[in-house]
C-alpha positions in Angstrom: -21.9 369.2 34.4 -22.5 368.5 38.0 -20.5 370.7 40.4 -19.2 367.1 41.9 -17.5 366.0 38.5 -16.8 369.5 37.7 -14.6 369.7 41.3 -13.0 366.1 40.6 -11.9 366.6 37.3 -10.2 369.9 38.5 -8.6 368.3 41.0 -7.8 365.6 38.8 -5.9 368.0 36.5 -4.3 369.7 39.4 -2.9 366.2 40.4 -1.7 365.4 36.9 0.2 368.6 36.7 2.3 368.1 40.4 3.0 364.9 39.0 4.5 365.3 35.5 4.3 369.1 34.7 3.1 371.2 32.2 4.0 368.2 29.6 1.4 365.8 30.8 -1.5 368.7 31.2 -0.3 369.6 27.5 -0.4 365.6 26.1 -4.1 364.9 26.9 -4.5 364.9 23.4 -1.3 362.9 22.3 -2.5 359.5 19.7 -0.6 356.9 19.5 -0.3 357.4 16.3 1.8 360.3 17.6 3.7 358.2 20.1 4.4 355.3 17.4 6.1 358.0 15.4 8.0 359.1 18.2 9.6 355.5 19.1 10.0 355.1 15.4 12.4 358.4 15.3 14.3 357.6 19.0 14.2 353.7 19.6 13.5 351.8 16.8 15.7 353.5 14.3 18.8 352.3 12.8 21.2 351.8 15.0 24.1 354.2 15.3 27.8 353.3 16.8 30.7 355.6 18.3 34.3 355.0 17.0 34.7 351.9 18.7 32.0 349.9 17.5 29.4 350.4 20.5 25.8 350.8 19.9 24.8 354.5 21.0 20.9 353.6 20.4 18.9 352.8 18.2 18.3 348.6 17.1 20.4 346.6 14.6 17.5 345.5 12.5 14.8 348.4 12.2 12.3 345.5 9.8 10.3 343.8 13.3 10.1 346.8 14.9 8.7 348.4 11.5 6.1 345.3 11.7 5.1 345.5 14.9 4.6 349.3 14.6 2.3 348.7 11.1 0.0 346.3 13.5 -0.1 348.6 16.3 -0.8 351.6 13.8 -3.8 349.7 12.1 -5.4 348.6 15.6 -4.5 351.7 17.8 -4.0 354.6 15.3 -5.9 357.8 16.4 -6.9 356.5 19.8 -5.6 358.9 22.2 -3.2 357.7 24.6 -5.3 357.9 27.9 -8.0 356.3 26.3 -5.9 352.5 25.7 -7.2 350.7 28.5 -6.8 346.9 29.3 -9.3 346.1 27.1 -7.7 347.4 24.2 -4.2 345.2 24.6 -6.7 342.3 25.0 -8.6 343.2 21.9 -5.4 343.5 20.0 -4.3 340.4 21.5 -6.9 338.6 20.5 -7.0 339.9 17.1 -2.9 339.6 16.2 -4.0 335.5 17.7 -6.9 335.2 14.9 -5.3 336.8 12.2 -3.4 334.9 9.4 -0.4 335.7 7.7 0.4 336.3 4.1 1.5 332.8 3.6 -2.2 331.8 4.9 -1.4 330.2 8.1 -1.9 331.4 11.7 0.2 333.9 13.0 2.9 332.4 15.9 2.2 333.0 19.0 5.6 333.9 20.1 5.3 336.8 17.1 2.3 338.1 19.3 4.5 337.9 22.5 6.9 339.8 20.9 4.5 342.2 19.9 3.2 342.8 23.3 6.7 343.4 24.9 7.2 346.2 22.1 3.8 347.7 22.8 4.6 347.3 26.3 7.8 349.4 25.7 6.0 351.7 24.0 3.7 352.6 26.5 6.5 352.8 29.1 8.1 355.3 26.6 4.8 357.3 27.3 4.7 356.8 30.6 8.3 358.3 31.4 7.9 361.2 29.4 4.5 362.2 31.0 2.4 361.6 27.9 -0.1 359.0 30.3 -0.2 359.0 34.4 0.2 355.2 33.6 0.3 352.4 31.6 -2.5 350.1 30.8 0.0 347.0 31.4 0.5 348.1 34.7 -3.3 347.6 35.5 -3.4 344.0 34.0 -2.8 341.1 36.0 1.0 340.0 35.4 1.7 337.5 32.9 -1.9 338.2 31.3 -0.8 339.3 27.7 2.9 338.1 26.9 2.0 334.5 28.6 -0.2 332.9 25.6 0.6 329.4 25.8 -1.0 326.3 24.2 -0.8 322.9 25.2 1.5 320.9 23.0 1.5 317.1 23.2 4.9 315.0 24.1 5.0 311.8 23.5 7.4 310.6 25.8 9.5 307.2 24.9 10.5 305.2 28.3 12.7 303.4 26.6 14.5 306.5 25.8 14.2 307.7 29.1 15.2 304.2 31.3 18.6 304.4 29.0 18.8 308.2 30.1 18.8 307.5 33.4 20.8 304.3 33.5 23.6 306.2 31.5 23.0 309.3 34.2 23.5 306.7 37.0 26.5 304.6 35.4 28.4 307.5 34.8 28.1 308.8 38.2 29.7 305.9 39.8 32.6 306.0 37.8 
């Protein structure tokens, strides 16, 4: 190792322990296999209530988040935390896009959305308890993952709208 790299990664690893302690030195070699199991235990558990009925945490139905956790598992598994870069949510993206689903058919877009959010939870989970400097989301340009949108057709009826906006204007002069 070149004395150069040898003198930035130790400053790196100074920097990374002023910033989130001996946790973050000590997570370098957290998976997310590891972090899925730790959302799976805190967050997306069943949801428990105080004596009045209010949620104390956990979720009300534990069967998406158990979905979206099998994906992410399959996909990400023993990658190390630091190591999901941009690239990686677009891979998975992309992938969760193509895939099909048990009935045969493509899987929605809006269930790939939702998906993302959750990952993008997840890795803010991470992020707030030191386990990586910073999310991968944070380095993508906004809207790029949970924004997959396809053009639908309308077929737009002007009859339909002329009465629309002749019963708009009638009942405004009433």
């Amino acid at each position: 190792m070149a004395p150069g790299e040898a003198k930035r990664l130790r400053q790196d690893l100074e920097n990374e322990y002023l910033e989130g302690g001996e946790i973050a030195v000590q997570s370098d070699e957290m998976t997310f296999a590891q972090l899925a199991k730790h959302c799976q235990e805190t967050k997306y558990c069943e949801a428990e209530y105080d004596d009045a009925g209010n949620k104390l945490f956990g979720v009300r139905d534990t069967s998406v988040y158990e979905a979206h956790l099998k994906h992410f598992k399959e996909f990400f598994g023993k990658i190390r935390l630091r190591d999901i870069k941009v690239e990686n949510l677009r891979a998975y993206r992309n992938q969760r896009v193509r895939s099909k689903t048990k009935g045969g058919g493509n899987v929605n877009v809006g269930t790939v959305n939702r998906e993302m959010n959750t990952l993008r939870a997840m890795l803010n989970e991470a992020r707030i308890n030191d386990w990586i400097p910073v999310s991968p989301f944070t380095r993508a340009r906004p809207g790029g993952f949970c924004q997959l949108n396809f053009i639908r057709e309308q077929t737009i009826n002007l009859d339909k709208k002329r009465s629309s906006f002749y019963r708009l204007f009638d009942s405004r002069s009433l």
